[in-house]
GUDREN-531190 format. One line per field, with one value per residue (C-alpha): x, y, z; residue in one letter. Coordinates in Angstrom, 2 decimals. Each point is the difference from the previous one (the first is absolute). Example, Ala and Ser with C-alpha at 12.3 -4.5 7.8 and 13.67 -1.06 7.14 Angstrom:
u	12.30_1.37;
v	-4.50_3.44;
w	7.80_-0.66;
aa	A_S;
//
This chain:
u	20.45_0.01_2.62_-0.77_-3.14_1.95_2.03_-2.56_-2.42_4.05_0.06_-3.61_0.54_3.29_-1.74_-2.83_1.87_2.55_-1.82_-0.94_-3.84_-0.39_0.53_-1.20_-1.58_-3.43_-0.40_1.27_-2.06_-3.00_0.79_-1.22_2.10_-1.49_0.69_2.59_0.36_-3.34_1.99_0.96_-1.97_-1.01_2.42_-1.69_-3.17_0.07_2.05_-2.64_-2.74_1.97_0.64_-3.80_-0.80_2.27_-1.50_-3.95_-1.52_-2.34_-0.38_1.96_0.25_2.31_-1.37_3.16_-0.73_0.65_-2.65_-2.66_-0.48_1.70_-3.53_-2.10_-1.70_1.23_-1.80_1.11_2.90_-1.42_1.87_-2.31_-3.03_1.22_-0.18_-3.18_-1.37_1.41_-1.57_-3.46_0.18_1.59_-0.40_2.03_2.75_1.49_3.17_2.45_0.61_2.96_0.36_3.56_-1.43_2.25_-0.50_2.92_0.21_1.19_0.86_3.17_-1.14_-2.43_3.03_2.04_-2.68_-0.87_3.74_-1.79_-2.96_0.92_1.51_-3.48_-2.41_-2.01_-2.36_-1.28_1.69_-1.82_1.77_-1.43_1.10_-1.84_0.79_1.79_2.63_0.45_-0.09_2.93_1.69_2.47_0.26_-3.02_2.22_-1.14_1.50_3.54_1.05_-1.78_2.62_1.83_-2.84_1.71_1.79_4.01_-0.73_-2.46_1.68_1.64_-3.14_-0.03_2.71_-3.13_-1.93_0.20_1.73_0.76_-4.02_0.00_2.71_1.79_3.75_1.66_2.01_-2.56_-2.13_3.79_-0.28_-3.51_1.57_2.71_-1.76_-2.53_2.44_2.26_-3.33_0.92_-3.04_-2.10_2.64_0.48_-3.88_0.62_2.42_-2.13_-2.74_1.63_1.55_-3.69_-0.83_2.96_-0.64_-3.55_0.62_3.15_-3.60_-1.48_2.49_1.18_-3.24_-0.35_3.67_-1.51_-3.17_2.40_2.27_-2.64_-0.73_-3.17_0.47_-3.39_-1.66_0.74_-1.10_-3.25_-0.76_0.68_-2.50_-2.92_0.57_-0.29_-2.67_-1.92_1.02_-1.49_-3.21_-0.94_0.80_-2.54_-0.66_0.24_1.97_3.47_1.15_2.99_0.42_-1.10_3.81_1.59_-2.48_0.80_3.93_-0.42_-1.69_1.56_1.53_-3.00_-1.80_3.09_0.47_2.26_2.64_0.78_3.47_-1.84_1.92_-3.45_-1.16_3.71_-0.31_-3.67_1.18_3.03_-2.01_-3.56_2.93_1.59_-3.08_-0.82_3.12_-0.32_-3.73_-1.99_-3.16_0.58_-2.89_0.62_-2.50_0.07_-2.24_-2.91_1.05_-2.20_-0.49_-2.52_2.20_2.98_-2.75_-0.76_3.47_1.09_2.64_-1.26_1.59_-2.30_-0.30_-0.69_3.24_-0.99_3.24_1.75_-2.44_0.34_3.24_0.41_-2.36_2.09_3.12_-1.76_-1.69_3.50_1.82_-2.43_-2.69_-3.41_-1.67_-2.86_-0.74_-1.93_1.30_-3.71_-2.14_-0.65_-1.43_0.89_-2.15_2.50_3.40_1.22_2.92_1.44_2.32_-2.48_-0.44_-3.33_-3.12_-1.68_-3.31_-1.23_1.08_2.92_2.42_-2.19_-0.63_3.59_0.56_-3.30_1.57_3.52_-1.50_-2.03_2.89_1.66_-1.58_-0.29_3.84_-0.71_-2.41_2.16_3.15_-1.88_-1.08_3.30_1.31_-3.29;
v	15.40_-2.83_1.32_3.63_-1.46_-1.93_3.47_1.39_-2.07_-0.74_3.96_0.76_-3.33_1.75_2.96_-1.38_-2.11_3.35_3.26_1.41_-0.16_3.74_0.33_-3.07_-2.19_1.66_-1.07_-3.38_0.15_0.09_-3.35_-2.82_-3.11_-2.79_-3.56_-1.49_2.59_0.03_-0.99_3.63_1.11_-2.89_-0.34_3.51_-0.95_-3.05_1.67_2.44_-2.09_-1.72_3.35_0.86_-3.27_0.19_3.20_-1.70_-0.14_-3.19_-2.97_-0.04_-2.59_0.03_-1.13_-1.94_-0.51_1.15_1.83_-2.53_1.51_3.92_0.93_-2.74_1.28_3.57_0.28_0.06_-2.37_-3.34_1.29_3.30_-2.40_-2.22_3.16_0.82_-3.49_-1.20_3.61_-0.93_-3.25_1.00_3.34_0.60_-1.87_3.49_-2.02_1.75_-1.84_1.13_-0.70_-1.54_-1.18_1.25_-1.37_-2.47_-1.16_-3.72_-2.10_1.09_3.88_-1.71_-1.36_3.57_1.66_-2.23_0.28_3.75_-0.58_-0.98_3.61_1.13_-1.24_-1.64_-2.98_-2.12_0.28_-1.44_-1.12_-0.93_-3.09_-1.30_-1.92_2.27_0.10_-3.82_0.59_-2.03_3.47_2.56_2.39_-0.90_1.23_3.25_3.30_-1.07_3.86_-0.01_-2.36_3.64_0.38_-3.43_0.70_-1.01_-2.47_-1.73_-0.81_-2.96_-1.85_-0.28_-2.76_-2.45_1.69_-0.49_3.43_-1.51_0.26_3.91_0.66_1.91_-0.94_-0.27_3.17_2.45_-0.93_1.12_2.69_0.88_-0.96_2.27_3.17_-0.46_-0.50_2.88_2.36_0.03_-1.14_2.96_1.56_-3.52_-0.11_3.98_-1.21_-2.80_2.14_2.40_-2.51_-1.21_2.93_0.42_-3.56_1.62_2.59_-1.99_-2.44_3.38_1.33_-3.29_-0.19_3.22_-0.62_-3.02_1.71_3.23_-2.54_-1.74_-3.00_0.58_-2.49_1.64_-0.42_-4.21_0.44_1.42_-2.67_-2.40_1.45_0.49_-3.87_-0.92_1.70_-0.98_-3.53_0.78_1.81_-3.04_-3.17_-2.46_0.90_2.78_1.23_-0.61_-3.63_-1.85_-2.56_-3.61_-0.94_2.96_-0.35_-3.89_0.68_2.83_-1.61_-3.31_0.11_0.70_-2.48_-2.96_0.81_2.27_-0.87_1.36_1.34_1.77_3.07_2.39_-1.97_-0.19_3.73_-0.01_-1.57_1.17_3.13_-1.20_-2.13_3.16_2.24_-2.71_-0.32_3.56_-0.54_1.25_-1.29_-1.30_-0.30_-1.45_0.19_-2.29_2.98_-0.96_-2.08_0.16_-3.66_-0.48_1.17_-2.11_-2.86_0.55_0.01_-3.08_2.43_-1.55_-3.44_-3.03_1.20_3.77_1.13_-1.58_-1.73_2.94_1.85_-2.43_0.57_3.37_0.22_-2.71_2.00_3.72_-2.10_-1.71_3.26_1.82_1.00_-0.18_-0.57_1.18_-1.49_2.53_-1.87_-1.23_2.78_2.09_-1.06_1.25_3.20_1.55_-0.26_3.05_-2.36_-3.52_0.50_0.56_4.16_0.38_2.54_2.36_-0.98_-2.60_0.68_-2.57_2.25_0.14_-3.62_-0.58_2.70_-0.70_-4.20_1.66_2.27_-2.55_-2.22_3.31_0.50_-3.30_0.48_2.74_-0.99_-3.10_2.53_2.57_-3.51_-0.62_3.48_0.37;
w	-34.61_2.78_1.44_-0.05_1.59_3.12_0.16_0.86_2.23_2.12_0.27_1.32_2.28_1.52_0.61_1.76_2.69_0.14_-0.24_3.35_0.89_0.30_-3.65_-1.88_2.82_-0.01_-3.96_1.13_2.84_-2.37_-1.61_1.81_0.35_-1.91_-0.43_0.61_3.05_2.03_3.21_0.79_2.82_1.52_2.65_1.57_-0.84_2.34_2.25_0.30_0.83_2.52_1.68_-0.24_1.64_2.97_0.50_0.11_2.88_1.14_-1.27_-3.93_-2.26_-2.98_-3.59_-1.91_-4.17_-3.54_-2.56_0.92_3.29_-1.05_-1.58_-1.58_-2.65_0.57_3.06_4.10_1.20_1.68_2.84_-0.13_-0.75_2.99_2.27_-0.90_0.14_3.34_1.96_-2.08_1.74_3.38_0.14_3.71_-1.93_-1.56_-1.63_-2.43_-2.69_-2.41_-3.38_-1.12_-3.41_-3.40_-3.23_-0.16_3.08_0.21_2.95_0.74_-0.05_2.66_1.99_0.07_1.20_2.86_0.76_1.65_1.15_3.05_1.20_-1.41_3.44_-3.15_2.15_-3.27_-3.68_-2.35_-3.36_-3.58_-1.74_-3.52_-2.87_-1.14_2.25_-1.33_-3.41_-2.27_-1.63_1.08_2.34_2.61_2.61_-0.55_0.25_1.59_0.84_2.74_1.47_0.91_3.07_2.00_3.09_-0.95_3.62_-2.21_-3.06_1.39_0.12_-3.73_0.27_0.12_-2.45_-3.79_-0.60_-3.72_-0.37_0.04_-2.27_2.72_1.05_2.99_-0.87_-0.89_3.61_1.55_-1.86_1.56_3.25_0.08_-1.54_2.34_3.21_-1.23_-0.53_-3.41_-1.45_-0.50_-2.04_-1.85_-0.87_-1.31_-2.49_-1.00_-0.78_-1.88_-1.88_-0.53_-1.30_-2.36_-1.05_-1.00_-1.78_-2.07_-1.13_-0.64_-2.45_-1.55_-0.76_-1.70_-1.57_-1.63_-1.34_-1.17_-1.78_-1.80_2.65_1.56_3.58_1.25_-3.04_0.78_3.11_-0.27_-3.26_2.58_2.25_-2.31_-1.31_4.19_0.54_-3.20_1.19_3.50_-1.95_-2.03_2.99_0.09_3.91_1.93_2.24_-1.91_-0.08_-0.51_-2.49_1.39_-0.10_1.43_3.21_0.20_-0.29_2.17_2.88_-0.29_3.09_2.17_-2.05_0.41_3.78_1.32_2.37_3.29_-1.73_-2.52_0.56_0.25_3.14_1.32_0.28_1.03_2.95_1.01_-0.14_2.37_2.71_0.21_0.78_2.20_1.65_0.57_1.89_-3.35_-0.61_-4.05_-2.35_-3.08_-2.89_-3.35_-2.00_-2.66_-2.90_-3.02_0.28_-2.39_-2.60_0.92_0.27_-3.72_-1.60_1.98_2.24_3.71_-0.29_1.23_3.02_-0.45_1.80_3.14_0.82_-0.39_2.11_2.33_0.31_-0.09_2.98_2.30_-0.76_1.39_2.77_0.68_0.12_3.01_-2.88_-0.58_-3.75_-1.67_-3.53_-1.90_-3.20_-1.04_1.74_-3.61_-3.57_-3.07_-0.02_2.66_-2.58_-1.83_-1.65_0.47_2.41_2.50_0.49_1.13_-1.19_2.82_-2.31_2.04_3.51_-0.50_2.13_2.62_0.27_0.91_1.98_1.79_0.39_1.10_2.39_2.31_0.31_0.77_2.82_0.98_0.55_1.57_2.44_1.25_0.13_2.88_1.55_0.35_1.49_2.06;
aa	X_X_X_X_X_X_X_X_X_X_X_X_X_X_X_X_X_X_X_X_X_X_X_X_X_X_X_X_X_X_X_X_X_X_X_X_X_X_X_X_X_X_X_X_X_X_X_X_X_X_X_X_X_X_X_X_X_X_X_X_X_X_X_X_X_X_X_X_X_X_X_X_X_X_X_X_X_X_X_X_X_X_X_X_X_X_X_X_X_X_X_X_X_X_X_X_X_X_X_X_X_X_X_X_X_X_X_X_X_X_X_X_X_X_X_X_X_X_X_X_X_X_X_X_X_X_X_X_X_X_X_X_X_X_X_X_X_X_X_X_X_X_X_X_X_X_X_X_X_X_X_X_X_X_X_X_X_X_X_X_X_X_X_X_X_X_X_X_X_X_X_X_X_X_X_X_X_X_X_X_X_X_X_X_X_X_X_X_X_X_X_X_X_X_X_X_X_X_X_X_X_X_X_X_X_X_X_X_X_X_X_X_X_X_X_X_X_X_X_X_X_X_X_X_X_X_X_X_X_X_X_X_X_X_X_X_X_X_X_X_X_X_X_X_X_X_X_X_X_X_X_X_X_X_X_X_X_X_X_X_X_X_X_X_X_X_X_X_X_X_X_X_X_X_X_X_X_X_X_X_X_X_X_X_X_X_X_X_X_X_X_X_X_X_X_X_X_X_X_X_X_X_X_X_X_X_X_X_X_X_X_X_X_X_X_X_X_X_X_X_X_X_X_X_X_X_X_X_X_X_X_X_X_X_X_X_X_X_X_X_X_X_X_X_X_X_X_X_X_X_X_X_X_X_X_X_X_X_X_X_X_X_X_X_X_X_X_X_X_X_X_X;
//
């Protein structure tokens, strides 16, 4: 039976990554990629936006971050919310500001994407940083496919960058190099995504091999659902929490001191020097920390993150920056979850965009002093 089973599933693979899309690709086309494939797409998603901004006319402003900033609480981007907020406040200031928050994000997403702003006209990018993007586990690089968007000129520059950090090699950013010099790439990022969707359909019917062959995988799955979410149902505190010694472990860096080879700020500010360089106005934001919870499980340190703060801040300032620290700025009410994704309930998204904005324009204002 198992291996009538792996016949099988090795048969419907074949045909997924083979048949033509005129005759199976609109079924396959139906099945969304899921983890571990949620990079498909994101290459012309950013490359979109960067086309939409070089097209803005005005003033524009481009908003760097992960799901913190994408749509807190389900609501508008802080980058829409920034908008909004800065022509409130100014309203002859009629700035664009462009969202380039996607769940995932990490700091070296951050990095490839400033590797284009420059050909954009952008005057002022702003870019979120948070405990977070500190945090002692894997993968707070972020989404490392979006490495594919770099200009092959530019890949050099990673020789003083900890490209270990990312999990990306050498080879596969020559790889992105020479698909993207050859004008390979878009045919590259086809294959990719129909091998994506293969890859999802192959879960698909392995799972429905195992429930036909008496092992029911999705059955597992959902049990372990239902026992998370009765876990989240009866916490002590609301919203969701982790354990007291996950949040210390987690956040023991932060809470120790970070260095200024910690390899999230290394990319931080390689990215702001090279905005800078470029004669971009860089805003860098440390966004709301749900400090009172960190306070109560003991996860700040003795002095509640401030030397890393500290030097976090001389490192953006160092590199042509300029830093806000919103870390502080929220209380508890505002937290959907631990991590730090905010609610719309109590105007927290506002808040910071409201903070963000008037330094905005700020930077603004001392830029046209400049030209005028």
């Amino acid at each position: 039976m198992p291996l009538l089973r792996n016949v099988l599933v090795a048969i419907v693979f074949a045909l997924s990554l083979l048949a033509s899309w005129d005759r199976c690709g609109a079924l396959l086309s139906r099945v969304e990629p899921t983890e571990p494939y949620p990079d498909v797409g994101i290459i012309e998603q950013v490359s979109g936006n960067l086309s939409a901004l070089s097209r803005a006319d005005g003033p524009k402003a481009a908003l760097l971050g992960d799901s913190m900033a994408q749509n807190p609480g389900k609501g508008p981007s802080i980058a829409r919310l920034t908008e909004l907020a800065l022509h409130e406040t100014a309203p002859r200031n009629r700035a664009h500001v462009r969202s380039f928050a996607y769940s995932g994000f990490g700091m070296f997403a951050h990095w490839a994407v400033a590797q284009r702003l420059a050909e954009t006209g952008v005057d002022v990018a702003i870019i979120e940083v948070g405990a977070h993007s500190f945090r002692a586990v894997p993968g707070i690089m972020g989404r490392t496919a979006v490495a594919g968007i770099v200009p092959p000129a530019r890949i050099p520059t990673l020789i003083n960058l900890p490209l270990q950090a990312t999990g990306l090699t050498w080879d596969r950013m020559l790889l992105y190099a020479t698909l993207r010099g050859s004008g390979l790439y878009p045919g590259w990022r086809s294959v990719r995504a129909r091998q994506a969707h293969a890859a999802s359909a192959l879960d698909t019917t392995a799972q429905a091999m195992d429930g036909w062959f008496g092992h029911d995988a999705t059955a597992e799955v959902a049990a372990d659902r239902r026992s998370y979410e009765h876990r989240l149902a009866t916490a002590p505190t609301r919203p969701p929490r982790w354990r007291p010694e996950t949040a210390r472990a987690d956040y023991a860096p932060l809470a120790a001191g970070i260095g200024v080879d910690h390899p999230s700020l290394a990319f931080l500010c390689a990215a702001v020097k090279h905005l800078s360089d470029a004669g971009i106005g860089v805003l860098v934001y440390f966004t709301p920390a749900n400090v009172e919870y960190f306070t109560a499980v003991g996860a700040l340190g003795r002095d509640a993150w401030g030397g890393s703060l500290d030097t976090i801040e001389q490192a953006v300032v160092g590199a042509g920056g300029t830093f806000l620290d919103l870390h502080a700025l929220l209380g508890d009410e505002h937290f959907r979850d631990a991590i730090g994704h905010l609610t719309v309930t109590h105007g927290g998204p506002g808040r910071v965009a409201g903070e963000i904005a008037a330094q905005l324009a700020s930077m603004l204002a001392a830029r046209d002093a400049t030209r005028g």
